[in-house]
Backbone as ProteinMPNN parsed JSONL, in Angstrom:
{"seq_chain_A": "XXXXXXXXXXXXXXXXXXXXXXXXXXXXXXXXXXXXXXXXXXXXXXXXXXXXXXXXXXXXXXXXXXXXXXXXXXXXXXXXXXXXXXXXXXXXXXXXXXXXXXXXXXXXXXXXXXXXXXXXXXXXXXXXXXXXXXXXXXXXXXXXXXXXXXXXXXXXXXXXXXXXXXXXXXXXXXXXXXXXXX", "coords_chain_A": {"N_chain_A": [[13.456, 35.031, 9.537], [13.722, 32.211, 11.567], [16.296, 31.294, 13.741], [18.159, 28.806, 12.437], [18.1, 25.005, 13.355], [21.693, 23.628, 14.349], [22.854, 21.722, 11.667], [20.529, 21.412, 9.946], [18.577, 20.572, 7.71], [18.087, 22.128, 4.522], [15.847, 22.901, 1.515], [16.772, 25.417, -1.39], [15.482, 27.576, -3.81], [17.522, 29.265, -5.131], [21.05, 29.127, -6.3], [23.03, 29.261, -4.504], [24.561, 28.683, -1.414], [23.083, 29.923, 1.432], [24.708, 32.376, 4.341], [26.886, 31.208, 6.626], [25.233, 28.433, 6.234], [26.025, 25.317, 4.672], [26.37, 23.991, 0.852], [24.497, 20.866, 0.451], [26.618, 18.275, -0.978], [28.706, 16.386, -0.088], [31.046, 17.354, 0.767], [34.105, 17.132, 2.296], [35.254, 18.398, 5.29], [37.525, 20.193, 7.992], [37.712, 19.155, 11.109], [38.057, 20.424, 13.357], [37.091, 22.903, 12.881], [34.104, 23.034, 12.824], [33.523, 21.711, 15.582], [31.411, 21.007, 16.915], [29.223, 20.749, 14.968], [29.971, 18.306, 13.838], [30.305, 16.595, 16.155], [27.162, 16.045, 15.853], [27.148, 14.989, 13.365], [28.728, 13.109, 12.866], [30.866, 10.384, 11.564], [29.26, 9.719, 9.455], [28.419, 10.724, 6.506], [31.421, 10.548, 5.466], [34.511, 11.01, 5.36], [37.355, 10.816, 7.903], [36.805, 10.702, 10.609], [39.073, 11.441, 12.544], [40.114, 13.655, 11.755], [38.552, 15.007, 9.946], [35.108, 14.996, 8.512], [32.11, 14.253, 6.964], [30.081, 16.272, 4.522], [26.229, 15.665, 4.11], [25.457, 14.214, 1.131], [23.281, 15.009, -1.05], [22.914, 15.122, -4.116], [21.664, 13.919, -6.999], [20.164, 12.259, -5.459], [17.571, 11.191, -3.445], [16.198, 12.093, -0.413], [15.324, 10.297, 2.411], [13.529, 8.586, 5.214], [15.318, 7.579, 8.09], [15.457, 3.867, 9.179], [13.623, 0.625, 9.364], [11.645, -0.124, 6.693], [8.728, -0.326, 6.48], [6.764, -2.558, 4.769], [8.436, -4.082, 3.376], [10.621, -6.19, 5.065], [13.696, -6.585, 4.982], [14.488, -4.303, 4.467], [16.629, -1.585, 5.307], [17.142, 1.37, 6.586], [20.282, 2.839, 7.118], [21.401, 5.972, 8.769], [23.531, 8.201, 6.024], [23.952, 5.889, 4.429], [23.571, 4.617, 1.402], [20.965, 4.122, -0.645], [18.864, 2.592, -3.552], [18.432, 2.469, -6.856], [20.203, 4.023, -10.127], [20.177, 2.711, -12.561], [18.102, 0.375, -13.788], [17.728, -3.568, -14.744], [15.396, -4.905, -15.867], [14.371, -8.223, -14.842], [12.384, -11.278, -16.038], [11.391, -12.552, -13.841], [10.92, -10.412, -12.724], [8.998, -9.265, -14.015], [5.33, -8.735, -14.198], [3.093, -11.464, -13.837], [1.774, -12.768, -17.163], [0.245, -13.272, -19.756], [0.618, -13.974, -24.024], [-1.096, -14.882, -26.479], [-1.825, -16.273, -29.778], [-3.468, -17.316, -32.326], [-4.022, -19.081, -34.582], [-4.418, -20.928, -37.728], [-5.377, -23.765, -40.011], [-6.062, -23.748, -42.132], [-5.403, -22.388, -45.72], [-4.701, -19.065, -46.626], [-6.891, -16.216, -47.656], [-6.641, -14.142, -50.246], [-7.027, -11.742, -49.093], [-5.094, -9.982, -48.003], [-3.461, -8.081, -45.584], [-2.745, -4.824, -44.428], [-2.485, -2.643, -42.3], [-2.636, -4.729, -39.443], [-5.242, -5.96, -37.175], [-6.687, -6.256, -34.045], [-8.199, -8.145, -34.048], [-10.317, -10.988, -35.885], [-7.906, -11.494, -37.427], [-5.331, -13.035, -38.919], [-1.999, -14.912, -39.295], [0.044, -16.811, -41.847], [0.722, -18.841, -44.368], [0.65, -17.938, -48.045], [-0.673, -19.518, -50.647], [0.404, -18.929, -52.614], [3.28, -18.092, -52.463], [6.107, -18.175, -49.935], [6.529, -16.559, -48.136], [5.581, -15.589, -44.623], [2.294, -14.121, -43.947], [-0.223, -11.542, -42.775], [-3.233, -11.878, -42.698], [-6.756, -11.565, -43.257], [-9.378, -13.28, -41.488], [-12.251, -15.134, -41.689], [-12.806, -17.643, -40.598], [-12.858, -19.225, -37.816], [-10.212, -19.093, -35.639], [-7.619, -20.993, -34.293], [-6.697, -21.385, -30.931], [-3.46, -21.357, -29.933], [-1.358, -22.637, -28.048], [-0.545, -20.884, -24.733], [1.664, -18.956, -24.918], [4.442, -16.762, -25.311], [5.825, -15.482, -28.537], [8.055, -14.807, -28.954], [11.16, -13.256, -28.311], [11.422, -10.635, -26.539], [12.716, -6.999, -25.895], [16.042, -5.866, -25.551], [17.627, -6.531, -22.822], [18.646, -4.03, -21.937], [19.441, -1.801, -19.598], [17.226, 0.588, -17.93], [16.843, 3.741, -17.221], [15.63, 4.682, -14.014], [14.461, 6.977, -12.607], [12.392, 8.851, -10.36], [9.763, 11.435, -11.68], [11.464, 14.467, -11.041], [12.634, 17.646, -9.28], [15.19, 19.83, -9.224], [16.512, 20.945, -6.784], [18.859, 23.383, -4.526], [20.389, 21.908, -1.783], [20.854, 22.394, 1.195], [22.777, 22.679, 4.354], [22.712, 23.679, 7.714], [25.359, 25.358, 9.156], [25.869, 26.972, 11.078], [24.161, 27.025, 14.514], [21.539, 26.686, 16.602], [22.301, 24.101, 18.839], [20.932, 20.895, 18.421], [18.404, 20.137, 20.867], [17.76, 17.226, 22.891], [14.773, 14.912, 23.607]], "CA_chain_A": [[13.627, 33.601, 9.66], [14.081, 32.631, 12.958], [17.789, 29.992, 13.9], [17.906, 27.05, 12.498], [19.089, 24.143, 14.287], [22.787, 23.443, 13.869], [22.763, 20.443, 11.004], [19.357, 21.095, 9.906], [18.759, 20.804, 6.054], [16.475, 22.806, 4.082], [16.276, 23.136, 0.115], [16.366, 26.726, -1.59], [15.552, 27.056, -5.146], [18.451, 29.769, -5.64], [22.285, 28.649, -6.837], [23.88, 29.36, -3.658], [24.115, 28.446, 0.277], [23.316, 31.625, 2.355], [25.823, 32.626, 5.015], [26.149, 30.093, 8.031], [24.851, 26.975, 5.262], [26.322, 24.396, 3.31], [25.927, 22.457, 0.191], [24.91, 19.005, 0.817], [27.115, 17.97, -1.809], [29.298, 15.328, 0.783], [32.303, 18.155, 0.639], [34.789, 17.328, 3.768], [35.393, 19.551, 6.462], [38.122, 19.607, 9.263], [36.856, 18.692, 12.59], [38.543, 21.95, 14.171], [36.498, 23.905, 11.789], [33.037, 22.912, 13.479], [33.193, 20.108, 16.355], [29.53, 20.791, 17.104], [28.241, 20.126, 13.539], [30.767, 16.971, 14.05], [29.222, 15.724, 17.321], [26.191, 15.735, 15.512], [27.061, 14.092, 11.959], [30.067, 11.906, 13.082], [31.406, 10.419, 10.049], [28.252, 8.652, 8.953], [28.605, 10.935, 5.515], [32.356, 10.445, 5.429], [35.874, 11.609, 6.516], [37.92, 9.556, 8.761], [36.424, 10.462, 12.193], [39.924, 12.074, 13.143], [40.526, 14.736, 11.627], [37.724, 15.518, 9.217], [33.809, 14.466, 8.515], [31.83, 14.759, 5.424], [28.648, 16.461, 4.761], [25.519, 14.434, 3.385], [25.393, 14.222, -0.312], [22.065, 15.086, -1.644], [22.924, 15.287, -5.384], [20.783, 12.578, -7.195], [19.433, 11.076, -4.345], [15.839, 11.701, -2.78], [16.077, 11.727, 1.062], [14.445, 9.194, 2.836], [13.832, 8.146, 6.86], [15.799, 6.184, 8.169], [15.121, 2.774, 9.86], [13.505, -0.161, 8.275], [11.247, 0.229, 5.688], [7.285, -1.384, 7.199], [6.245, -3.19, 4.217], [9.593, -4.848, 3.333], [11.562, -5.822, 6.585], [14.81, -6.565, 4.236], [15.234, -3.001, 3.789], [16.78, -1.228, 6.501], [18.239, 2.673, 5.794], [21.152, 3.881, 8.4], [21.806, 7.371, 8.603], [24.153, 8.235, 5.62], [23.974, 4.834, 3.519], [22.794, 4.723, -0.346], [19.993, 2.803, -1.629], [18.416, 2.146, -4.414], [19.778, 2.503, -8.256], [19.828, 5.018, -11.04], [19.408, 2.176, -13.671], [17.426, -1.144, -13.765], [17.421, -3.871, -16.036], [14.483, -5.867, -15.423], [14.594, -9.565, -15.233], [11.562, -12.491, -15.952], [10.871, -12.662, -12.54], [10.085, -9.038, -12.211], [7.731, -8.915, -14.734], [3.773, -9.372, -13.71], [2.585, -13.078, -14.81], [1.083, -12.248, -18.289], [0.382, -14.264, -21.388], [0.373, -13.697, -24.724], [-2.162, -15.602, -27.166], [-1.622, -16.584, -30.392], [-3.991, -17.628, -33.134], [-3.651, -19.548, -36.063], [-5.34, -21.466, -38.679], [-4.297, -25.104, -40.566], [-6.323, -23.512, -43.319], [-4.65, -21.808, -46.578], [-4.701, -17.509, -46.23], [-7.113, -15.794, -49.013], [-6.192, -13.122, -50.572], [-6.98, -10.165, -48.426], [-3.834, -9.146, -47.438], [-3.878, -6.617, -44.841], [-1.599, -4.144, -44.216], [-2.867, -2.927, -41.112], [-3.512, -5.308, -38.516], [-5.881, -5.11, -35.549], [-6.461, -7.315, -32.89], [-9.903, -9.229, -34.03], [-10.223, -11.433, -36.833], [-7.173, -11.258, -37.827], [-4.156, -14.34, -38.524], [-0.783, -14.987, -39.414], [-0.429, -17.812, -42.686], [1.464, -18.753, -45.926], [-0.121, -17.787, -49.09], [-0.441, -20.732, -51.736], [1.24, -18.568, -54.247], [4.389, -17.563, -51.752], [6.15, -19.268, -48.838], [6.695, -16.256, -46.915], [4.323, -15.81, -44.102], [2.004, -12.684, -43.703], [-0.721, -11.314, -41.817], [-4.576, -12.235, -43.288], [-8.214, -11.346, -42.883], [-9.74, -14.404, -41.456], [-13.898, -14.906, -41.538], [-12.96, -18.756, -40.347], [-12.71, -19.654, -36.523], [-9.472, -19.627, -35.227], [-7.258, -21.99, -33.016], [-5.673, -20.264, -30.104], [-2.326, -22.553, -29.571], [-0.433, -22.426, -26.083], [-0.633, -19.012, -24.691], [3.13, -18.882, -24.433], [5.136, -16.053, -26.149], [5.897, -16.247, -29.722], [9.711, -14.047, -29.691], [11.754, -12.714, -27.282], [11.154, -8.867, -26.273], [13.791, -6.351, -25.214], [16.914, -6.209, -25.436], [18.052, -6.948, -21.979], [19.278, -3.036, -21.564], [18.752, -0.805, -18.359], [16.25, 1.779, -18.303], [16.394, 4.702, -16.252], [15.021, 4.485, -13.112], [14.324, 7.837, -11.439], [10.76, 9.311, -10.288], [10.033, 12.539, -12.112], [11.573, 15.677, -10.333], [12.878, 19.139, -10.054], [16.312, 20.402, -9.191], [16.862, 22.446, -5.907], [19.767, 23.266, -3.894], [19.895, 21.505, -0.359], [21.862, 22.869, 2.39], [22.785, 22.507, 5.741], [22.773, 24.669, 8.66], [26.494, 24.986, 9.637], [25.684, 27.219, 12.732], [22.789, 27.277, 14.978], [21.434, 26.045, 17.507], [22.558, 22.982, 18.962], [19.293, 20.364, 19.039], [18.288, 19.607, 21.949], [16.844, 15.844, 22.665], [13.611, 14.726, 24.623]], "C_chain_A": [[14.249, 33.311, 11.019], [15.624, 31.046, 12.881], [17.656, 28.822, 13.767], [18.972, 26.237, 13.473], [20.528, 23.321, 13.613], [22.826, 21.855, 12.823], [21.705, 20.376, 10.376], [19.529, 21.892, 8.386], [17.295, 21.529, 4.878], [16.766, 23.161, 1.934], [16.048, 25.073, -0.296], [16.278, 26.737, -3.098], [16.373, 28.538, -5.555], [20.183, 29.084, -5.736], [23.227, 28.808, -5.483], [23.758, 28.932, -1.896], [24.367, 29.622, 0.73], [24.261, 31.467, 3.243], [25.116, 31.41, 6.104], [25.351, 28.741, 7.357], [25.974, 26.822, 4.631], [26.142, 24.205, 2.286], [25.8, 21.123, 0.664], [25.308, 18.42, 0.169], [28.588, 16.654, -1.527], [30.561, 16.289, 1.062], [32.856, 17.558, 2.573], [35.18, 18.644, 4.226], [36.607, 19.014, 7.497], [37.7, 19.886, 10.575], [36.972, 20.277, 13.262], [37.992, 22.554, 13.628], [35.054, 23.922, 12.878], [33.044, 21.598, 14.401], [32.201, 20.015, 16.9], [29.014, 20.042, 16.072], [28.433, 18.399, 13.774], [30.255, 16.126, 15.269], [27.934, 15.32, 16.812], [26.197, 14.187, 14.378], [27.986, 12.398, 11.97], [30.741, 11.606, 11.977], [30.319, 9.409, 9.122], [27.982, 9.424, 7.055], [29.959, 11.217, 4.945], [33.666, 11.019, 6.152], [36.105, 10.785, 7.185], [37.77, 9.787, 10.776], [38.008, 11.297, 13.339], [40.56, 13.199, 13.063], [39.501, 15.884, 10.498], [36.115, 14.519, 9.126], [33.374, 15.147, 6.968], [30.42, 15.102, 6.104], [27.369, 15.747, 4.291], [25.886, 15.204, 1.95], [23.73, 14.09, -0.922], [22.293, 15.03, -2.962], [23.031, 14.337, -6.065], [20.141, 11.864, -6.896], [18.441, 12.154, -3.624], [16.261, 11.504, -1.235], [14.924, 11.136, 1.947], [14.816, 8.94, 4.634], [14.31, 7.299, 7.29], [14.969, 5.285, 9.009], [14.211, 1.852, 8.67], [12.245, 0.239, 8.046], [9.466, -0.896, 6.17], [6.874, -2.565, 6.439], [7.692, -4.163, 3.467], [10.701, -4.81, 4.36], [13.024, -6.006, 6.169], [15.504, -5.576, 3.846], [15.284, -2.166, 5.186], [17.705, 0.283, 5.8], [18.573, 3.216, 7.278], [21.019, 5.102, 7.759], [23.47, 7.471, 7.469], [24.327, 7.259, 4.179], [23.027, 5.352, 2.403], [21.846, 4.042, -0.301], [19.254, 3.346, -2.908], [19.731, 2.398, -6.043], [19.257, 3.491, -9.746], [19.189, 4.196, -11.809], [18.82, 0.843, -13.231], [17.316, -1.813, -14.274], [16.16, -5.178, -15.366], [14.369, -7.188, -15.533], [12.996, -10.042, -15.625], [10.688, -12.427, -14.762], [10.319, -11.537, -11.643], [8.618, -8.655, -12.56], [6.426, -9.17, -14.144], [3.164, -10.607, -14.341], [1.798, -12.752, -16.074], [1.183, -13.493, -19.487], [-0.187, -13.66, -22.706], [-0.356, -14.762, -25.893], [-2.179, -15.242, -28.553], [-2.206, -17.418, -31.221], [-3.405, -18.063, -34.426], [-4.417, -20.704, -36.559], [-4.53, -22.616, -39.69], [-5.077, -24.61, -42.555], [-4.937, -22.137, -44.418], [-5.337, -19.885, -46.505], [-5.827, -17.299, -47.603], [-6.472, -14.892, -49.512], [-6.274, -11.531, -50.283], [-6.089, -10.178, -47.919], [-4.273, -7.74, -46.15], [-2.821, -6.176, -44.458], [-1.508, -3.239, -42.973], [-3.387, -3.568, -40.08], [-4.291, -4.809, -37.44], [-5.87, -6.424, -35.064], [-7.431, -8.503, -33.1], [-10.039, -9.853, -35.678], [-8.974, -11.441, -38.095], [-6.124, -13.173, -37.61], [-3.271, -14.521, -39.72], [-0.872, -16.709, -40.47], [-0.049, -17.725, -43.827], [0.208, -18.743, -46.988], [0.5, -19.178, -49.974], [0.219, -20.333, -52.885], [3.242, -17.736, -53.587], [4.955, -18.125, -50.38], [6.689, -18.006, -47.771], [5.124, -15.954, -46.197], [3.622, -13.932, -44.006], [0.748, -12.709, -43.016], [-2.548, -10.966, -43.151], [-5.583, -11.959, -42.444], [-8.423, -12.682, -42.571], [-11.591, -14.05, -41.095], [-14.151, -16.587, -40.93], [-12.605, -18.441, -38.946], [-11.224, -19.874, -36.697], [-8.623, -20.235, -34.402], [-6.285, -21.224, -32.461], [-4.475, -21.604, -29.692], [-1.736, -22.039, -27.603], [-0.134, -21.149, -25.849], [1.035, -18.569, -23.619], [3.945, -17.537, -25.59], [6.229, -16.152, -26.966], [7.855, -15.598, -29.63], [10.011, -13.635, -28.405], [11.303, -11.205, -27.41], [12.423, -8.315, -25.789], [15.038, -6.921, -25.448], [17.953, -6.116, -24.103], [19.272, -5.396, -21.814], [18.664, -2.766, -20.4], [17.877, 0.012, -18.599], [16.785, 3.05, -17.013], [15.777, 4.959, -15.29], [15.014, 5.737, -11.931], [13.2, 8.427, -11.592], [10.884, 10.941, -10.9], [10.739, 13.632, -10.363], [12.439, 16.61, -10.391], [14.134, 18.88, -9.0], [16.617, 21.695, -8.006], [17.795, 21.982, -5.131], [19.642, 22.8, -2.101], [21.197, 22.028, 0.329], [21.532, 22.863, 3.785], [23.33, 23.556, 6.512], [24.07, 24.405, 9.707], [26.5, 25.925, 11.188], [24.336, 27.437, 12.684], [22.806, 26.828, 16.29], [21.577, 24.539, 18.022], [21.179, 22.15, 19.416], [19.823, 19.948, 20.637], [17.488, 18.283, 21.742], [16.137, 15.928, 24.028], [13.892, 14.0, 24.957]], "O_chain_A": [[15.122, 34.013, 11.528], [15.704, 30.121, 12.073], [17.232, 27.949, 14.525], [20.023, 26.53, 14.043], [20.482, 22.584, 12.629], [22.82, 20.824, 13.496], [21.515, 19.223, 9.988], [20.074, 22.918, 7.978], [16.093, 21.351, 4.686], [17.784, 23.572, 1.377], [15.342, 25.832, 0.367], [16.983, 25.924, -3.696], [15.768, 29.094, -6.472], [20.314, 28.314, -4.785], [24.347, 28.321, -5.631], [22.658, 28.965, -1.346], [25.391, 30.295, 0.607], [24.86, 30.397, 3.137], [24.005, 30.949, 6.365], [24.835, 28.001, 8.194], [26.742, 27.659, 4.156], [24.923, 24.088, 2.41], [26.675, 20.403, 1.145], [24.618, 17.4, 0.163], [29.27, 16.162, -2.426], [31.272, 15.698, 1.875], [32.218, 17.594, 3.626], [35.365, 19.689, 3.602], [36.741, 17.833, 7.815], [37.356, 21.012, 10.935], [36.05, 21.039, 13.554], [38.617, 23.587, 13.866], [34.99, 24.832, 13.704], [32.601, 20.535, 13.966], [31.919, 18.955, 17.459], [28.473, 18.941, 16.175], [27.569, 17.526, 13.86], [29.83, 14.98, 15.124], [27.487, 14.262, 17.256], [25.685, 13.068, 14.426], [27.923, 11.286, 11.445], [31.25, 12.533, 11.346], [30.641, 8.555, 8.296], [27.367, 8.675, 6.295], [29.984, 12.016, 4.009], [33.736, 11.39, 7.323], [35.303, 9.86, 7.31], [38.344, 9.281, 11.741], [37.933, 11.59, 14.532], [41.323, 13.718, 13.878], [39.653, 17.092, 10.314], [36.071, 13.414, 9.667], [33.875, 15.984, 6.216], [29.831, 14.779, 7.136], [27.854, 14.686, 3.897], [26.383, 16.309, 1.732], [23.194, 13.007, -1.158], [21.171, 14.62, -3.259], [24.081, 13.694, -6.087], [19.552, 10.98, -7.518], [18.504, 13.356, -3.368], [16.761, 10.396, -1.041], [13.785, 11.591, 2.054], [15.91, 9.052, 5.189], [13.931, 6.154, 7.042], [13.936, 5.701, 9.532], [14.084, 2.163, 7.486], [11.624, 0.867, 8.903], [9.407, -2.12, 6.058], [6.605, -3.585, 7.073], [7.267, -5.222, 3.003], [11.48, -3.881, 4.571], [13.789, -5.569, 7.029], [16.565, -5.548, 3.222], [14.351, -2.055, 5.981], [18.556, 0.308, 4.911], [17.878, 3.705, 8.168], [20.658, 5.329, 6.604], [24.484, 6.939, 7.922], [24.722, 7.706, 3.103], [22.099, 6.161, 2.438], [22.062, 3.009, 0.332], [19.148, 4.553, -3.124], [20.946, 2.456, -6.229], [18.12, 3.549, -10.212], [17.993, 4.375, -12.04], [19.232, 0.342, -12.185], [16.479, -1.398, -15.075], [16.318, -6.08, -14.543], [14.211, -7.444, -16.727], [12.215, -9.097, -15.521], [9.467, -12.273, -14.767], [9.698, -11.503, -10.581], [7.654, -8.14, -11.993], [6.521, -10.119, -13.366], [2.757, -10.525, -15.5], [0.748, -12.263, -15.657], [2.047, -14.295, -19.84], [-1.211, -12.978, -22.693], [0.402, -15.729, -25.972], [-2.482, -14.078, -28.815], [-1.686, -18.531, -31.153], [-2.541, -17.524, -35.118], [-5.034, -21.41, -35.76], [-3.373, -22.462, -40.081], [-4.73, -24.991, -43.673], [-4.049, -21.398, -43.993], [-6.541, -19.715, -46.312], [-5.714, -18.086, -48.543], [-5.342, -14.862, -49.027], [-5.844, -10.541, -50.876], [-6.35, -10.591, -46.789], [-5.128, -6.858, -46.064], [-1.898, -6.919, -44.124], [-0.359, -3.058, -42.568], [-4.482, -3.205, -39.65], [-4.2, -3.717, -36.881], [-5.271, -7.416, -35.478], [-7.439, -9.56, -32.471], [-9.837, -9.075, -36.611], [-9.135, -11.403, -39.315], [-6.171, -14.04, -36.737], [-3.631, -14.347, -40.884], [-1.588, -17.633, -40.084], [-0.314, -16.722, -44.489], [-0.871, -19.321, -46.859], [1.625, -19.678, -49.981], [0.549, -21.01, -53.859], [4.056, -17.087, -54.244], [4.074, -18.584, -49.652], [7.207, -18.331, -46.703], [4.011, -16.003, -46.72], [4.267, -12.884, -44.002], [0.43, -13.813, -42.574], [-2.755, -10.13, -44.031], [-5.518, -12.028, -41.217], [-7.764, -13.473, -43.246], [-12.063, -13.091, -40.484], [-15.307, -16.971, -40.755], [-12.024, -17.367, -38.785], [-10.808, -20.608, -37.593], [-8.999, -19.9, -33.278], [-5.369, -20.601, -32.998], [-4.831, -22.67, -29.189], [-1.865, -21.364, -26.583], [0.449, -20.397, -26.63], [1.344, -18.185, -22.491], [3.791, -17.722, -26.797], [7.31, -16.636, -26.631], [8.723, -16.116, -30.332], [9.194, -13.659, -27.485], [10.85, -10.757, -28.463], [13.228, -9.093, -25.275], [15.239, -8.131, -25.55], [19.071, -5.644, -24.314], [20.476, -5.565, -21.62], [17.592, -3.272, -20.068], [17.718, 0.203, -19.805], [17.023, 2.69, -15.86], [14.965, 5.818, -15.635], [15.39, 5.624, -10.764], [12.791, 8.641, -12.733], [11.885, 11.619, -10.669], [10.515, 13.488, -9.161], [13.142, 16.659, -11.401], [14.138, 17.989, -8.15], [16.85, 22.888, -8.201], [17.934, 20.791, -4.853], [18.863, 23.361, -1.331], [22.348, 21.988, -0.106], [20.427, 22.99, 4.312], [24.257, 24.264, 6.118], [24.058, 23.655, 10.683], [27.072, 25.54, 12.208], [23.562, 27.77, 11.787], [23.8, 26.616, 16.985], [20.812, 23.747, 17.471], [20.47, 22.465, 20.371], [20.857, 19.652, 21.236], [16.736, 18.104, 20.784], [16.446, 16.521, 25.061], [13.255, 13.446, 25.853]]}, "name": "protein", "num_of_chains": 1, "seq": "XXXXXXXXXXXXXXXXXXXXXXXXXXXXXXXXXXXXXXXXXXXXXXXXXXXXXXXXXXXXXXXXXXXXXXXXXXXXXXXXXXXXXXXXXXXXXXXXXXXXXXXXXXXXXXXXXXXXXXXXXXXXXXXXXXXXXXXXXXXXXXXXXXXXXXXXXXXXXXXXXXXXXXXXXXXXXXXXXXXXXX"}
């Protein structure tokens, strides 16, 4: 393997950082320890810039390029900063415009009961011998009312919001070569 460049992060899928690596796990460091690495990182993954610096923190978070983001100019990623969010709770206004449609009939239900519904010939309607409502065969035409939704959905929890993926150790290259810039 030929020298990596001092700061330069690479994943390994064994439990440990080889000699001369990190964890990218944000762990501080004191400056006197490495003031190369430190010229590089500054304190843009923490520490107070005077006597110590942090390393990045990869653990949970996907690494991403910085600068702003092409297709949304509202999103801008410095070197070091968080974004996005483990959980999400979705509002109204997230959702995709959709409607739901809702049939029903001024006529009285017969007596096919059904106990599995499906989607087609099917409607919702008090029986003449019971006042609760249930779910009927229909062979009559029925009237679609305002295609507005009949109940609320969800209960306004978070979900989980992370893209599938796997589990490897990231580390950084505490000596090496110092980059050079073009």
């Amino acid at each position: 393997m030929s020298e990596p460049f001092l700061g330069e992060i690479r994943p390994v899928a064994y439990n440990f950082a080889p000699l001369n690596w990190a964890t990218c796990d944000g762990q501080l460091l004191p400056i006197s320890e490495n003031q190369a690495l430190f010229a590089l990182l500054g304190n843009s993954y923490g520490g107070d810039a005077r006597t110590s610096y942090g390393l990045p923190n990869l653990k949970g978070r996907t690494p991403i390029h910085t600068g702003t983001y092409q297709y949304e100019t509202t999103l801008d990623y410095e070197r070091g900063n968080f974004g996005g969010q483990d959980y999400v709770t979705l509002t109204a206004s997230q959702m995709p415009a959709h409607r739901h449609v809702f049939n029903a009939t001024a006529q009285e239900g017969d007596t096919s009961l059904i106990y599995s519904p499906t989607q087609t010939n099917n409607m919702l309607a008090v029986s003449a011998s019971t006042s609760s409502i249930a779910y009927y065969t229909s062979d009559s035409a029925s009237v679609a009312l305002a295609p507005d939704t009949v109940s609320s959905s969800g209960q306004g929890q978070s979900h989980y919001n992370v893209q599938p993926s796997l589990g490897l150790l990231f580390t950084i290259a505490m000596k090496g070569i110092f980059p050079p810039r073009n």
